[in-house]
N, C-alpha and C positions, 0 to 999 in steps of 0.2 A: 504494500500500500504506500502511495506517495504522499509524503506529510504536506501539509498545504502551509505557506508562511504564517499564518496563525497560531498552529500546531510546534514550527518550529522558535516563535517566538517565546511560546510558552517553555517549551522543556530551556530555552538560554536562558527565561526569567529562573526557572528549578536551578539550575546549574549554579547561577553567580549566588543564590543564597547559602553555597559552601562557605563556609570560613572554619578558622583552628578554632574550632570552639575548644577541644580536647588540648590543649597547649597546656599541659600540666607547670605550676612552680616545680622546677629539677630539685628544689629544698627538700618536696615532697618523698620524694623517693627515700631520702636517710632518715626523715621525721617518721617515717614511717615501718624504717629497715626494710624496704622493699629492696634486694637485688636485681636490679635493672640487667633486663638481656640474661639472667640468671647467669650472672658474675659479682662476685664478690667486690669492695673498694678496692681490693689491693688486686684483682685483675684473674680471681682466683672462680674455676667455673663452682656452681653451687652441684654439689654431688645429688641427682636424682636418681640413679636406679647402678647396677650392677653388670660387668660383663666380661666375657672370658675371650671374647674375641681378638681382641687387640687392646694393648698397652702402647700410651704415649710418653714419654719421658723426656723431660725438659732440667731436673734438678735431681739432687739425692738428698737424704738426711742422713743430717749428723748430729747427735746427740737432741732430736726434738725441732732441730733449725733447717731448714730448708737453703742449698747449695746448689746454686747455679751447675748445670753440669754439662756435658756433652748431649747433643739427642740420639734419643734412641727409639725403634722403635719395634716392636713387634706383633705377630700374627700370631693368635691359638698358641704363644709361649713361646716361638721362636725368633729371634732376631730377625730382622729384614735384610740386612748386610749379608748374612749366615745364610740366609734362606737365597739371595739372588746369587752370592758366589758360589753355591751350590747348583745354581742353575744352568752355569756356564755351558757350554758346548749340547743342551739339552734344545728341543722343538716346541714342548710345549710348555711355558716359563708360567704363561696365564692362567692356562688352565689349570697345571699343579696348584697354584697357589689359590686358584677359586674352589677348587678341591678341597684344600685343608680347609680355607676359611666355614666352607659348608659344614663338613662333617668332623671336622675339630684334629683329624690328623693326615700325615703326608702320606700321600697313596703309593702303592708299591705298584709296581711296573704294569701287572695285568690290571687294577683297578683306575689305573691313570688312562689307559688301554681302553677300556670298556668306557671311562668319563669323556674322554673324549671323541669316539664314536656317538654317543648319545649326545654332546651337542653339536657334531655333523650332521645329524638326525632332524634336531628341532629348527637347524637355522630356516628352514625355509618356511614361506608366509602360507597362510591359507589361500585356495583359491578365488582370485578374485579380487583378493584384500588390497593391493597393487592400484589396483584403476578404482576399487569404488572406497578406498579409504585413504591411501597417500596421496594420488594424483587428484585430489578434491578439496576444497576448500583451501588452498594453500596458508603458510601461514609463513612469515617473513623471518621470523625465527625459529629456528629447527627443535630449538627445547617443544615450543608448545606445539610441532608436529608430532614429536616424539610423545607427549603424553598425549595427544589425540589416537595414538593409534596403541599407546598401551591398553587406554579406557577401551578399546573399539575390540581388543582381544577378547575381552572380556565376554562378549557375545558368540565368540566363535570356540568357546573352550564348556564343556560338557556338562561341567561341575564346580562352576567359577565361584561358588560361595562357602564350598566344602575349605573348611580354617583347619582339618587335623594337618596332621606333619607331613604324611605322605602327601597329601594332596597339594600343600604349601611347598613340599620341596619343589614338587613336579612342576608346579604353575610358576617356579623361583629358575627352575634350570629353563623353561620355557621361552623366559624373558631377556633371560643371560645371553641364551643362545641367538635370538632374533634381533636385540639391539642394533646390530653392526648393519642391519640388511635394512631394516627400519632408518637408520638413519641415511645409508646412503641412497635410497631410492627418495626420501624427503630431500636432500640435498640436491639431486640432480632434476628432480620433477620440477622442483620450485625455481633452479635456474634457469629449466628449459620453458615453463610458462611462462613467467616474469621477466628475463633477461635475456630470453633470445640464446639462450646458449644450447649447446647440442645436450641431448640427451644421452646420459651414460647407464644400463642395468643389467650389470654383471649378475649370475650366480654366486655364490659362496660357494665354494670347489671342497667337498668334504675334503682331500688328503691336507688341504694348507690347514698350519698354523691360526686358531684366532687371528694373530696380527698379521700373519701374510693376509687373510681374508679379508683383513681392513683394507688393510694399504690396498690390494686388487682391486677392490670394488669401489675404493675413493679417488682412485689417481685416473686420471683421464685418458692415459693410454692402459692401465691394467699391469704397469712393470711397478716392481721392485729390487732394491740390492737387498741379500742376507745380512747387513747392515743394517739397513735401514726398519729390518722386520725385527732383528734384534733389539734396537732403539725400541721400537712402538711398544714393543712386547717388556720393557722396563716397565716404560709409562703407564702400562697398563696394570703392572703390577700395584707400581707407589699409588695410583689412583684408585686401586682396589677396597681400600678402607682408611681408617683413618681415626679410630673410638666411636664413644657411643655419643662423644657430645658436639659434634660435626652438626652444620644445624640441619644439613638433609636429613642425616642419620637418628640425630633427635625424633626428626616427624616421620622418619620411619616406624619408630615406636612409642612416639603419639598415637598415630592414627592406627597400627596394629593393634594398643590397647582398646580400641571398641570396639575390636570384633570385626572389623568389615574386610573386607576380599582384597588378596593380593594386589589386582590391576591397579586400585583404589590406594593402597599403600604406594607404590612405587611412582606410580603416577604424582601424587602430592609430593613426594622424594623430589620427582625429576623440578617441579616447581621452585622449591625451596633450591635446588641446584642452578637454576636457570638464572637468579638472583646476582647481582653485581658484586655483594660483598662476600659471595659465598663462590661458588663456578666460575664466575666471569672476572677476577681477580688478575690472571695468568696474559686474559687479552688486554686489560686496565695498562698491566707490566711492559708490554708488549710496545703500548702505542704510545708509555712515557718514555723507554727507549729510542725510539723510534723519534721522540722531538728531542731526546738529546744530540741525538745524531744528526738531526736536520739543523740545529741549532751553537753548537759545540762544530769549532772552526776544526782545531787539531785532535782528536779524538785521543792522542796519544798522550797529551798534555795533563799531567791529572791535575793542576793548580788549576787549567781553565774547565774542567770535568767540576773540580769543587765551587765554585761559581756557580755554575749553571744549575749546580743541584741544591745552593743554597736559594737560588731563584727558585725554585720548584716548591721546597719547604716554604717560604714566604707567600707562596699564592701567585707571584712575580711571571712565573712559568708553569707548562706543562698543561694540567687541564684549569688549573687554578683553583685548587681547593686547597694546598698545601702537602697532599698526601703522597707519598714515595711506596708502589705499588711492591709487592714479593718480597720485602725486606721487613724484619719484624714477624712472630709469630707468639699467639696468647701463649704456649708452653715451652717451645723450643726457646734455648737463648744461647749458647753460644757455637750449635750447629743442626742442621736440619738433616738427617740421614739420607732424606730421600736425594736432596741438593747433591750430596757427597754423593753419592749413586750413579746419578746423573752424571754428574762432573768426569764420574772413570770412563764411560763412554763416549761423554761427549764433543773430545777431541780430536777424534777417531774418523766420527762422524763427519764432525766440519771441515777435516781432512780431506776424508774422501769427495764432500762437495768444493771441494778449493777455496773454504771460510776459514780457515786458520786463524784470518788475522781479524775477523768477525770476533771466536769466541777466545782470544785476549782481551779486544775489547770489555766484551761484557763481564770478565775476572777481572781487568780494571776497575771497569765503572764500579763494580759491586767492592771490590774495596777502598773504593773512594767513599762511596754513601756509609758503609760498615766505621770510618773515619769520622764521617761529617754528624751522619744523622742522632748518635750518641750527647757530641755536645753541643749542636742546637737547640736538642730537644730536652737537654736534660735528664736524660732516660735512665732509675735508675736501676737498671737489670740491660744486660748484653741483650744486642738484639743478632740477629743472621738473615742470611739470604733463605726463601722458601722455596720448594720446588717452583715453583709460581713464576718465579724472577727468568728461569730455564726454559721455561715449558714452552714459551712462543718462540723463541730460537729454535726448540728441538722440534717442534712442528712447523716451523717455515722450514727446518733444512730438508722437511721429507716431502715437503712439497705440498702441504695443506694448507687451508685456507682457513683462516679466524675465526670463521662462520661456525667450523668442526670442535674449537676447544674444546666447548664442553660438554657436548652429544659425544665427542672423548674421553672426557670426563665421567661423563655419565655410564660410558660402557665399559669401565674398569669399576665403578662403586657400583655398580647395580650386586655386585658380586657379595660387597660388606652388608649394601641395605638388605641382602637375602639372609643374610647367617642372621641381622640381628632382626628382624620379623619374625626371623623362627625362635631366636633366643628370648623375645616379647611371649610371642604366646606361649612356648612350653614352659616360663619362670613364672609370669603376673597371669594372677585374675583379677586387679583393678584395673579401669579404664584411670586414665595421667591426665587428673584433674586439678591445677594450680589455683592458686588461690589471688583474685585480685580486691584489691581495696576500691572501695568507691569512695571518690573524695568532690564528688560532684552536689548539688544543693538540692534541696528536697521540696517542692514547689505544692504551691496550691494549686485543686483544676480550674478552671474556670470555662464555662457553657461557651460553643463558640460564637453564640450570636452576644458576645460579651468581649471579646477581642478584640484585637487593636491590630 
């Protein structure tokens, strides 16, 4: 129906009667000991619930005191360090570790065997699902294709509200398995209707790799180096999980506590990841380097490197908020493991694309800001580089495009958000219901032929 200017005058007149009404005094929040963002004043998350999945470690104790320490990080008890140089000269790096993450230990040859047959198995879509669910209604960011078409699962699966374990694994490997295919046919449909660009939809080839099956069906011609799959297949790891208080991972087990259906969990997951200060952090990183380098005359120069980033801190530069994007992390502080991970490969890499002198650069840049941003800010706890700072580097040298971060992103934690939905429902039988203050005024009614 076509609104007539009358129609449309009215909903602008609705529209402009927004205002902050909600603009809380910030006083509030301590008058009250509310933990805002459920964090503590000193920066400390508030512990809600329990979990064996993964441990973050930022400090150690010593005698009662909390000590800055090196990060650490691990999976179902193991190191991440331990767990990826174990993985060396190995094909399936992702899948072992979405393995464990599932079923709480490392699968021995035949059960790795049989895991990853089975998701050869699921990667492929329903019939149909192609033309009348990704090729429709387009949507200009791929997060909210990709939970359009988790939700859209949802009707093509038998037993989509069955919550036992069995039914939850299956509906979890389901999803695991389909992300990559999910994403790249959004990706390439929405270019080719809206941009005029060619159409690319490859199969998934059961004998590859996960991340060979990325890279083939994302890259425009379908090649990759064993390199480069190697690469992917890191990232995909350190993106795998990350604790239980990640704030996707949170509303993972938010919204598992009421009881409702897989699609319905992951899908709000994929939302909360789509988020700027949460996913979209790595491409933030990305496009502040990116005006250093357009802006920064000698790029070798760190005195003129430290200028530019005390413009950036002032608001002066960059997007002008003051903010220095992948550096700084709420637990890590004087190293990020996953960073260090990255770093062993990733010179390797920018080798072989003749960037050498690309990732000096940015091992400059970052100890110049690791320098600067301590005492501008005052900071008092060490801060470090995040995976985040790395991550658009290592996805421009494979030849992906920004759009992919974090539909990236998303297809390494779908793997964490599945172990902890399951670790939700088989620990709690409460639905995670917080408690908010009203600090608003309590009003008399009055008739509306009585208004003003």
């Amino acid at each position: 129906m076509k609104e007539s200017p009358e129609t449309l005058a009215k909903i602008k007149r609705l529209v402009n009667l927004s205002r902050e009404t909600t603009k809380f005094d910030p006083r509030l929040y301590y008058e009250y000991d509310v933990n805002q963002g459920l964090r503590t004043a000193s920066g400390r998350g508030v512990r809600t619930g329990l979990t064996e999945i993964s441990d973050v470690k930022g400090y150690t104790t010593d005698d009662g005191e909390r000590q800055h320490a090196e990060g650490s990080l691990y999976y179902q008890g193991y190191n991440i360090k331990e767990l990826v140089h174990g993985l060396r000269g190995r094909r399936y790096g992702f899948e072992e570790i979405t393995y464990l993450l599932l079923f709480g230990e490392l699968p021995t040859q035949m059960q790795l065997q049989e895991f990853v047959e089975a998701i050869a198995y699921l990667q492929n879509l329903p019939m149909s699902f192609t033309r009348d669910v990704i090729m429709k209604a387009q949507s200009d960011n791929l997060m909210n294709s990709l939970q359009k078409c988790v939700l859209t699962l949802y009707a093509y699966d038998e037993n989509p509200e069955d919550i036992s374990l069995k039914n939850v694994v299956r509906q979890c490997l389901n999803l695991i398995a389909k992300l990559p295919l999910l994403t790249a046919y959004s990706y390439f449909s929405y270019g080719y209707y809206h941009k005029g660009d060619n159409l690319f939809l490859r199969n998934p080839k059961p004998e590859l790799s996960f991340a060979e099956n990325v890279l083939q069906m994302l890259k425009t011609d379908g090649s990759y180096t064993e390199l480069e799959a190697r690469m992917l297949d890191l990232m995909l790891i350190l993106h795998a999980e990350h604790g239980g208080g990640t704030n996707s991972t949170f509303v993972t087990h938010v919204i598992s506590s009421s009881g409702t259906d897989t699609y319905s969990s992951i899908a709000a997951s994929l939302g909360s990841l789509k988020g700027s200060k949460h996913g979209g952090v790595d491409k933030r990183a990305e496009a502040m380097i990116r005006d250093i380098v357009e802006h920064v005359e000698d790029l070798t120069d760190e005195d003129e490197l430290r200028m530019y980033v005390r413009k950036i801190m002032d608001g002066e530069a960059g997007d002008g908020t003051g903010n220095i994007y992948g550096i700084g992390h709420a637990v890590y502080t004087y190293s990020d493991p996953r960073t260090e991970l990255i770093k062993e490969l990733l010179p390797e890499l920018a080798a072989e694309k003749g960037k050498s002198d690309w990732y000096e650069f940015m091992v400059r840049l970052e100890k110049v800001i690791l320098e600067v941003m301590p005492k501008k800010r005052r900071l008092e706890k060490p801060v470090c580089a995040t995976m985040d700072f790395y991550a658009g580097m290592v996805y421009n040298l494979l030849g992906i495009s920004s759009e992919l971060y974090t539909p990236l992103y998303a297809m390494g934690r779908v793997a964490g958000w599945s172990a902890h939905r399951v670790e939700e429902l088989v620990n709690s039988s409460k639905i995670i219901r917080p408690a908010y203050k009203y600090v608003g005024q309590h009003k008399a009614y009055s008739a509306i032929e009585h208004r003003k």
